[in-house]
DODRENKE-406293 format. One record per atom (N, C-alpha, C): residue in one letter; chain; atom name; x, y, z. Coordinates in nm, 4 decimals. Example, Ala and Ser with C-alpha at 12.3 -4.5 7.8 and 13.67 -1.06 7.14 Angstrom:
residues 2
  rest  kette  atom        c1        c2        c3
     A      A     N    1.3190   -0.5690    0.7800
     A      A    CA    1.2300   -0.4500    0.7800
     A      A     C    1.3200   -0.3300    0.7800
     S      A     N    1.2850   -0.2250    0.7080
     S      A    CA    1.3670   -0.1060    0.7140
     S      A     C    1.2900    0.0030    0.7870
//
This chain:
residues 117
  rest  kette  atom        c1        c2        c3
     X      A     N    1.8267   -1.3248   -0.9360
     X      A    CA    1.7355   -1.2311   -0.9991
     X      A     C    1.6065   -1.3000   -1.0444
     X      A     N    1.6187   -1.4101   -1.1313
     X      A    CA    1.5193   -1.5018   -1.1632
     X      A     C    1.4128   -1.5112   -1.0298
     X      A     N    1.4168   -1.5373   -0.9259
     X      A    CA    1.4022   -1.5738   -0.7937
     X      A     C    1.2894   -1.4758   -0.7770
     X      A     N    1.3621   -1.3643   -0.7581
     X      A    CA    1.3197   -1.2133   -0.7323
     X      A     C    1.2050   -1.1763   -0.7843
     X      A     N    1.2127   -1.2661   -0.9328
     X      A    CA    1.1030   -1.1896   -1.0191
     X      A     C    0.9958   -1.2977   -1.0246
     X      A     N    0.9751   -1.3791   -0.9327
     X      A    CA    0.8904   -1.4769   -0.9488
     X      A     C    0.8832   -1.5770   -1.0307
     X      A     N    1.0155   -1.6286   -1.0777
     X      A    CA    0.9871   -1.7318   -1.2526
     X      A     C    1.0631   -1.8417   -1.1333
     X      A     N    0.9697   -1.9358   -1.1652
     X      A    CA    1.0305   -2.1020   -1.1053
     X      A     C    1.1024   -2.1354   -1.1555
     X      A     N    1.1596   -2.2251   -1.0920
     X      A    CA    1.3354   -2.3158   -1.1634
     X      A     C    1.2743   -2.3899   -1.3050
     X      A     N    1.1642   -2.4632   -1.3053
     X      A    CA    1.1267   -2.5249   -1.3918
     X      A     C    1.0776   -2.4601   -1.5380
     X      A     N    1.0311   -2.3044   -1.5339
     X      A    CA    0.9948   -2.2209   -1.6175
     X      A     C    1.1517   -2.1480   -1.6763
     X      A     N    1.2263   -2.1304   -1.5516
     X      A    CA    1.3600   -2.0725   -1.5785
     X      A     C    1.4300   -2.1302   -1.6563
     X      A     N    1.4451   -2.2781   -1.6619
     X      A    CA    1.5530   -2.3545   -1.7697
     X      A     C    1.4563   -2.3991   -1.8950
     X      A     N    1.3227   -2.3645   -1.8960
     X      A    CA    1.3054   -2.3787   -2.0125
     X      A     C    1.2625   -2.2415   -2.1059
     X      A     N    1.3132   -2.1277   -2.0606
     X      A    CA    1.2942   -2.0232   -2.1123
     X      A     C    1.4596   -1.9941   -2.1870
     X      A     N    1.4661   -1.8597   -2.2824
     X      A    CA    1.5589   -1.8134   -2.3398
     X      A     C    1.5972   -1.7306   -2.2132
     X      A     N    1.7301   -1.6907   -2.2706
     X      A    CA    1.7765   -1.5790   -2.2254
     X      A     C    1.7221   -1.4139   -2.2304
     X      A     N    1.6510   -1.4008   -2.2903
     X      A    CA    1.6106   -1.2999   -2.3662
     X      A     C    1.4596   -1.3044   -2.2955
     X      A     N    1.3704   -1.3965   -2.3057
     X      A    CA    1.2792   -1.4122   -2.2390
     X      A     C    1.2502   -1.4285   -2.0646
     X      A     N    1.3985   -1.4223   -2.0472
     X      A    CA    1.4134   -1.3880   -1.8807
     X      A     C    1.4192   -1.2514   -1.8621
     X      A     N    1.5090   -1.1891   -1.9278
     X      A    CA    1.5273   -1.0737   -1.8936
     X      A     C    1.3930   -1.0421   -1.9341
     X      A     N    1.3121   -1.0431   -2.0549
     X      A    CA    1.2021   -0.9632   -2.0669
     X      A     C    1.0471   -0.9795   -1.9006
     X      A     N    1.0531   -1.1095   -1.8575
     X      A    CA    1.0338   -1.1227   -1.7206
     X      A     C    1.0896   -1.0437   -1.6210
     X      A     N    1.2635   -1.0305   -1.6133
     X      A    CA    1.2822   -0.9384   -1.5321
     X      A     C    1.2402   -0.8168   -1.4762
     X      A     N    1.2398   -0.7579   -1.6308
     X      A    CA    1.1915   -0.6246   -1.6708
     X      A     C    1.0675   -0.5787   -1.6430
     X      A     N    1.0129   -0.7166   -1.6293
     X      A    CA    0.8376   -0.6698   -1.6485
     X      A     C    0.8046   -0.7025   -1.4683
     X      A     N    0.9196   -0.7428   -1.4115
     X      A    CA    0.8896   -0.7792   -1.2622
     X      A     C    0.9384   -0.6364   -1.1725
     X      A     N    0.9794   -0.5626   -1.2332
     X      A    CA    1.0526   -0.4742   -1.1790
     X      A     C    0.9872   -0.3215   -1.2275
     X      A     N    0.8998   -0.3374   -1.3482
     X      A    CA    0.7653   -0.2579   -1.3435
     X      A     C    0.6793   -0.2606   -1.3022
     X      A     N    0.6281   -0.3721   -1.2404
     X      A    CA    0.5041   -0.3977   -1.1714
     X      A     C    0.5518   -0.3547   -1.0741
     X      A     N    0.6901   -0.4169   -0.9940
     X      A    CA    0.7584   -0.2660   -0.8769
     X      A     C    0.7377   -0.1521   -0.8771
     X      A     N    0.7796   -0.1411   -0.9845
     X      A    CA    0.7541    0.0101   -1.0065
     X      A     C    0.5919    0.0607   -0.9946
     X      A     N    0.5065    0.0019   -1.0609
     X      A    CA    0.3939    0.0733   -1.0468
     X      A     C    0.3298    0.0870   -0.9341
     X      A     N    0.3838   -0.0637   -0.8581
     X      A    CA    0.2900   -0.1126   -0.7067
     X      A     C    0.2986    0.0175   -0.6144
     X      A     N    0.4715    0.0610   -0.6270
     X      A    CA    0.5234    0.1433   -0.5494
     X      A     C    0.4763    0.3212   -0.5776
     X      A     N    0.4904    0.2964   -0.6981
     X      A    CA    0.3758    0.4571   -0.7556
     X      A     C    0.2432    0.4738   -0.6800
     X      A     N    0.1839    0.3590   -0.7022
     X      A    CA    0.0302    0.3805   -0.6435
     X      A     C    0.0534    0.4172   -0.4452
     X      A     N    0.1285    0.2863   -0.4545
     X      A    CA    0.1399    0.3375   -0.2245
     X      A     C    0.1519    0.4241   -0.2064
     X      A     N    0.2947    0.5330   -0.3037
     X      A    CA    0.3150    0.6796   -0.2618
     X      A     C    0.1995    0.7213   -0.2875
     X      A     N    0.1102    0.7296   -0.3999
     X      A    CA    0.0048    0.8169   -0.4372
     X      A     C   -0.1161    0.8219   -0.3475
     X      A     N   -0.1699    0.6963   -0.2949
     X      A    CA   -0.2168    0.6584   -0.1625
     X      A     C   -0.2191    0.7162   -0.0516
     X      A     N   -0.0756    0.7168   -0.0402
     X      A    CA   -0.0174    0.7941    0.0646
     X      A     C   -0.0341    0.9645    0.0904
     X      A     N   -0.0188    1.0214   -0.0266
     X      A    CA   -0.0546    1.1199   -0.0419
     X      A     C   -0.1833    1.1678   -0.0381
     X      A     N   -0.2485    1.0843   -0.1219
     X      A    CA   -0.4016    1.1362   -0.0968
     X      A     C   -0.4462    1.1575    0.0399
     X      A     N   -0.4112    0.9993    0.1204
     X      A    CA   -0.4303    0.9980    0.2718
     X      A     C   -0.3733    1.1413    0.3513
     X      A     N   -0.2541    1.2256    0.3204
     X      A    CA   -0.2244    1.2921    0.3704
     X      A     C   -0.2666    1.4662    0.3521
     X      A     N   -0.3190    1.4402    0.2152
     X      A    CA   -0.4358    1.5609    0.1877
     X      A     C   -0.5535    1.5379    0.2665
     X      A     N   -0.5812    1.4188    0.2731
     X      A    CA   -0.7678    1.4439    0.3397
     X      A     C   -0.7191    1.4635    0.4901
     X      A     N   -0.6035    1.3981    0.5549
     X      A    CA   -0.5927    1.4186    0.7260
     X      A     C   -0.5453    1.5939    0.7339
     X      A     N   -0.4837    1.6429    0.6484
     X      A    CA   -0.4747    1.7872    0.5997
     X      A     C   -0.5723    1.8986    0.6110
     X      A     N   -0.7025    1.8527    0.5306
     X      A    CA   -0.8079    1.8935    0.5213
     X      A     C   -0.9125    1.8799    0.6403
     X      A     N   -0.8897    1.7843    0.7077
     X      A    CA   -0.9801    1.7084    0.7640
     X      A     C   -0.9043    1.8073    0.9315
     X      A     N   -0.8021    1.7760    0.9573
     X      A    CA   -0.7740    1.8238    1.0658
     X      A     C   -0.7943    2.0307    1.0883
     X      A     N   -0.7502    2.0683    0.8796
     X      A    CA   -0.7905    2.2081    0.9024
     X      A     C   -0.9066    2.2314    0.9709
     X      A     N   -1.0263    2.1798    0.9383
     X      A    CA   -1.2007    2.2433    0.9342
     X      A     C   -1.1556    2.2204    1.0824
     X      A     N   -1.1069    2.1484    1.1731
     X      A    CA   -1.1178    2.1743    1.2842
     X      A     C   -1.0368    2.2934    1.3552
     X      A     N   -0.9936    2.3419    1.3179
     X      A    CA   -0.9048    2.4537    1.3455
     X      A     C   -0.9815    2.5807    1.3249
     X      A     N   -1.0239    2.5873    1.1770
     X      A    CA   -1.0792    2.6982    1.1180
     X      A     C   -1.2001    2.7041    1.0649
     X      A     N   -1.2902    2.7820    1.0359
     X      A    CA   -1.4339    2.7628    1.0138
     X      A     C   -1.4323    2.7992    0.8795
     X      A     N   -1.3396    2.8620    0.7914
     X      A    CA   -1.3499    2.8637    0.6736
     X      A     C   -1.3059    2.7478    0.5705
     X      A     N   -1.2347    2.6309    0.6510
     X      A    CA   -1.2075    2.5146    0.5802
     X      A     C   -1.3451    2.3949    0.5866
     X      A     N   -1.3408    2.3518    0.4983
     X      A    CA   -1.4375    2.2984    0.5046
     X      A     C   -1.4341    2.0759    0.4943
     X      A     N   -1.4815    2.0342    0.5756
     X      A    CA   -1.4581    1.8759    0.5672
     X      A     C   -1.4888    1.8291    0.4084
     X      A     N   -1.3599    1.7436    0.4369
     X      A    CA   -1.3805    1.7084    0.2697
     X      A     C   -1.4567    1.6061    0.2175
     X      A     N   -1.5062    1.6638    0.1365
     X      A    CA   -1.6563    1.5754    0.0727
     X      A     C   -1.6752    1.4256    0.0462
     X      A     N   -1.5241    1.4123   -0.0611
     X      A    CA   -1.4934    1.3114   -0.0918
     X      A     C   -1.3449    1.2597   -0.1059
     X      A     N   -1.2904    1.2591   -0.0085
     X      A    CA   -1.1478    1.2408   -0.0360
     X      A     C   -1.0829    1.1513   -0.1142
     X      A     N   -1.1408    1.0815   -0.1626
     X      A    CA   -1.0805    1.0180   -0.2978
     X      A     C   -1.0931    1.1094   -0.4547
     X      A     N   -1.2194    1.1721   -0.4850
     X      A    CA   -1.2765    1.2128   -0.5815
     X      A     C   -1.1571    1.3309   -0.5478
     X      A     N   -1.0847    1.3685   -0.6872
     X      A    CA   -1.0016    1.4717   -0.7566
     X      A     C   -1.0539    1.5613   -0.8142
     X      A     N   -1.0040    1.7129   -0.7700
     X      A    CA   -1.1020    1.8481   -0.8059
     X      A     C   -1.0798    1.8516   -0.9335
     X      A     N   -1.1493    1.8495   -1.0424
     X      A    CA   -1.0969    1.8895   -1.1614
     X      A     C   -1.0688    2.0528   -1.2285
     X      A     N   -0.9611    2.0535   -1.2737
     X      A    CA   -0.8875    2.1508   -1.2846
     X      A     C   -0.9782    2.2341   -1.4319
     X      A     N   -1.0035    2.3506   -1.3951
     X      A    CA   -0.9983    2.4341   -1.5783
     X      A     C   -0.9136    2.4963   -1.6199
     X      A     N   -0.8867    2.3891   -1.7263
     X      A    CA   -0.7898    2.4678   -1.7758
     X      A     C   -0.7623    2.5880   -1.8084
     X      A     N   -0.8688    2.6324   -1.8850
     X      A    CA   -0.9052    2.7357   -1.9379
     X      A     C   -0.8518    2.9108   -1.8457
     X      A     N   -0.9200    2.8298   -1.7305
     X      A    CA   -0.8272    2.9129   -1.6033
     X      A     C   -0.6653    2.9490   -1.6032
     X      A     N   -0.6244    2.8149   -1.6735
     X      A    CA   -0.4844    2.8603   -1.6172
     X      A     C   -0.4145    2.9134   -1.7363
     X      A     N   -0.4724    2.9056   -1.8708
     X      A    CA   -0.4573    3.0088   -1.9655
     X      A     C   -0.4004    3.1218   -1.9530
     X      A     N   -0.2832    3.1872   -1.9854
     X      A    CA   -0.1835    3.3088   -1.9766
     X      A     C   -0.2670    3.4035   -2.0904
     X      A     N   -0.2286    3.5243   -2.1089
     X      A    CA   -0.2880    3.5803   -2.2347
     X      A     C   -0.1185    3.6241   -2.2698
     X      A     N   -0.1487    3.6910   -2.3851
     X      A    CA    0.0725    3.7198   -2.4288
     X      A     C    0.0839    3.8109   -2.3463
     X      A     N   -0.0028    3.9546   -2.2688
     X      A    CA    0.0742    4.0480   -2.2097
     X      A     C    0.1194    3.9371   -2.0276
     X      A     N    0.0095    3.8893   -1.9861
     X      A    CA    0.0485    3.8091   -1.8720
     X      A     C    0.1793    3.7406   -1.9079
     X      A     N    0.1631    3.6324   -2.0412
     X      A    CA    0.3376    3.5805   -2.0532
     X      A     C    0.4343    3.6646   -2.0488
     X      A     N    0.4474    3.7972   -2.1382
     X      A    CA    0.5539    3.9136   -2.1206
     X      A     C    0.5938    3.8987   -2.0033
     X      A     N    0.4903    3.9674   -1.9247
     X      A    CA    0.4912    3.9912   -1.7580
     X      A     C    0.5881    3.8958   -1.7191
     X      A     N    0.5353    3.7803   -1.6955
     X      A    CA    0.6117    3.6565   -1.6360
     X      A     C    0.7590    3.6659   -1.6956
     X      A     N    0.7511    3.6770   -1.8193
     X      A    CA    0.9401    3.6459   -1.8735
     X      A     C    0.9850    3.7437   -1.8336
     X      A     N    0.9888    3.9079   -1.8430
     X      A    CA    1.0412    3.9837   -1.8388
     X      A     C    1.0840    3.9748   -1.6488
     X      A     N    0.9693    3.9295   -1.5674
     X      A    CA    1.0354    3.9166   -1.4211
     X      A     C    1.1295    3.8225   -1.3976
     X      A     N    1.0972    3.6652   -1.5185
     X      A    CA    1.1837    3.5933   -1.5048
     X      A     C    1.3756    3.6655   -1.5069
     X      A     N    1.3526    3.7247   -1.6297
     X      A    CA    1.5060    3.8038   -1.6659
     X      A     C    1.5369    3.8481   -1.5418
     X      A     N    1.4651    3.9654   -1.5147
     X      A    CA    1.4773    4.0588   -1.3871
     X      A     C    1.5646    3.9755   -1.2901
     X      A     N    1.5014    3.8824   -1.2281
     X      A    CA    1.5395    3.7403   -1.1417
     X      A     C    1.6738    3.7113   -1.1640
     X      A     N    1.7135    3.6344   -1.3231
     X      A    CA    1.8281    3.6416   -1.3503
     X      A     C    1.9072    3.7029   -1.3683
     X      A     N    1.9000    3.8093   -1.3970
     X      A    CA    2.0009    3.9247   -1.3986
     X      A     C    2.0634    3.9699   -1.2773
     X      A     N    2.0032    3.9585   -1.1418
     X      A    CA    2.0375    3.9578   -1.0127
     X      A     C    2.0823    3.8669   -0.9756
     X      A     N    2.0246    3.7269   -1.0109
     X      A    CA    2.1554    3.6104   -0.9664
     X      A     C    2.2566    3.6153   -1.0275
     X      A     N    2.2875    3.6870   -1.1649
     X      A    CA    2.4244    3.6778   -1.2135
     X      A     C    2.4679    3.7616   -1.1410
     X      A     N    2.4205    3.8759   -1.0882
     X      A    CA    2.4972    4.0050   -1.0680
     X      A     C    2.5712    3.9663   -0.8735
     X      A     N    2.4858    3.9029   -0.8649
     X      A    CA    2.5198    3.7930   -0.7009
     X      A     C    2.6150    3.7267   -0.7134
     X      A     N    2.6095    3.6293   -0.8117
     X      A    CA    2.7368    3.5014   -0.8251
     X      A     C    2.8661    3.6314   -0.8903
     X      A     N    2.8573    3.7617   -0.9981
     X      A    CA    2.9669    3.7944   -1.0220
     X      A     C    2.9993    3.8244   -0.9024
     X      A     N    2.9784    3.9085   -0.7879
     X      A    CA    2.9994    3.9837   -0.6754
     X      A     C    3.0793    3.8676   -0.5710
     X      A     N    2.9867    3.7796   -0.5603
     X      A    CA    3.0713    3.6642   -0.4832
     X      A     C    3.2168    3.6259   -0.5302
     X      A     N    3.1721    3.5813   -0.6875
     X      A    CA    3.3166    3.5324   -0.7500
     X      A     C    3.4167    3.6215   -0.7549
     X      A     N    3.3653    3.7540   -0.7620
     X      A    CA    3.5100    3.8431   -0.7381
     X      A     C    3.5735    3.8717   -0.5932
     X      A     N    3.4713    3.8769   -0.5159
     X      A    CA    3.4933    3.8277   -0.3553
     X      A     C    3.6401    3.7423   -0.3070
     X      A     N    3.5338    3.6403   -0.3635
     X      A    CA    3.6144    3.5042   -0.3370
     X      A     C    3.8153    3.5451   -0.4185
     X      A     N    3.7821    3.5838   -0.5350
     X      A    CA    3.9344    3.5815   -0.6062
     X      A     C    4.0082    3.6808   -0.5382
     X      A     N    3.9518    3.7872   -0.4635
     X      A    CA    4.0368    3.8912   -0.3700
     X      A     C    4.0981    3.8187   -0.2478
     X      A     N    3.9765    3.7742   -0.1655
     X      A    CA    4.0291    3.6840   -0.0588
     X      A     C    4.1653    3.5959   -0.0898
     X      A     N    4.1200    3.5037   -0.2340
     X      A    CA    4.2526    3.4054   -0.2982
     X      A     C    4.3664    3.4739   -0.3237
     X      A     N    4.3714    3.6060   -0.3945
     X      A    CA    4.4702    3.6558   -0.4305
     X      A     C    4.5576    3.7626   -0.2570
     X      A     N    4.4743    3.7818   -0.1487
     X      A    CA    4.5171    3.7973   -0.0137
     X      A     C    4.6224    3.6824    0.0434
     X      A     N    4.6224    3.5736   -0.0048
     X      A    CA    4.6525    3.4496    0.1019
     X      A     C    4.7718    3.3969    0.0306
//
């Protein structure tokens, strides 16, 4: 593990125990982050070839300006007012009330079939 995380033999036996692992830890976040950014990279790359391949397809897409630069969002936009939230919960219920009424229908299904056999 020592190895892994880049600490030399010579740094390794003169460190604590405690101060390895805190190396470990910190070798295995920089993993972590290296690997955050490639996916994110990755993604971006796959929005602009996205974008980039639409406008050729369609004349209402348009080549992207700056494919690094991120659209910034308003918030303000995505602001609910309380009758819009109502709206939303009350369809949420709606929603659930039909998956229960699905899973009871199945589950009694199923216990007829069991109680057949």
């Amino acid at each position: 593990m020592a190895i892994e995380a880049e600490i030399s033999e010579s740094r390794f036996f003169k460190m604590t125990p405690a101060a390895i692992k805190r190396e470990i830890e910190a070798f295995f976040k920089r993993q972590k982050n290296k690997w955050e950014r490639a996916e994110y990279q990755s993604w971006l790359t796959g929005l602009y070839v996205m974008n980039s391949i639409g406008c050729c397809f369609s004349r209402r897409n348009k080549y992207p300006p700056n494919p690094m630069e991120q659209q910034k969002i308003n918030t303000e936009e995505l602001e609910l007012t309380e009758e819009q939230k109502e709206y939303y919960r009350q369809k949420f219920v709606e929603r659930l009330q039909r998956m229960e009424k699905r899973f009871n229908t199945a589950k009694e299904k199923s216990a007829e079939i069991a109680q057949k056999k």
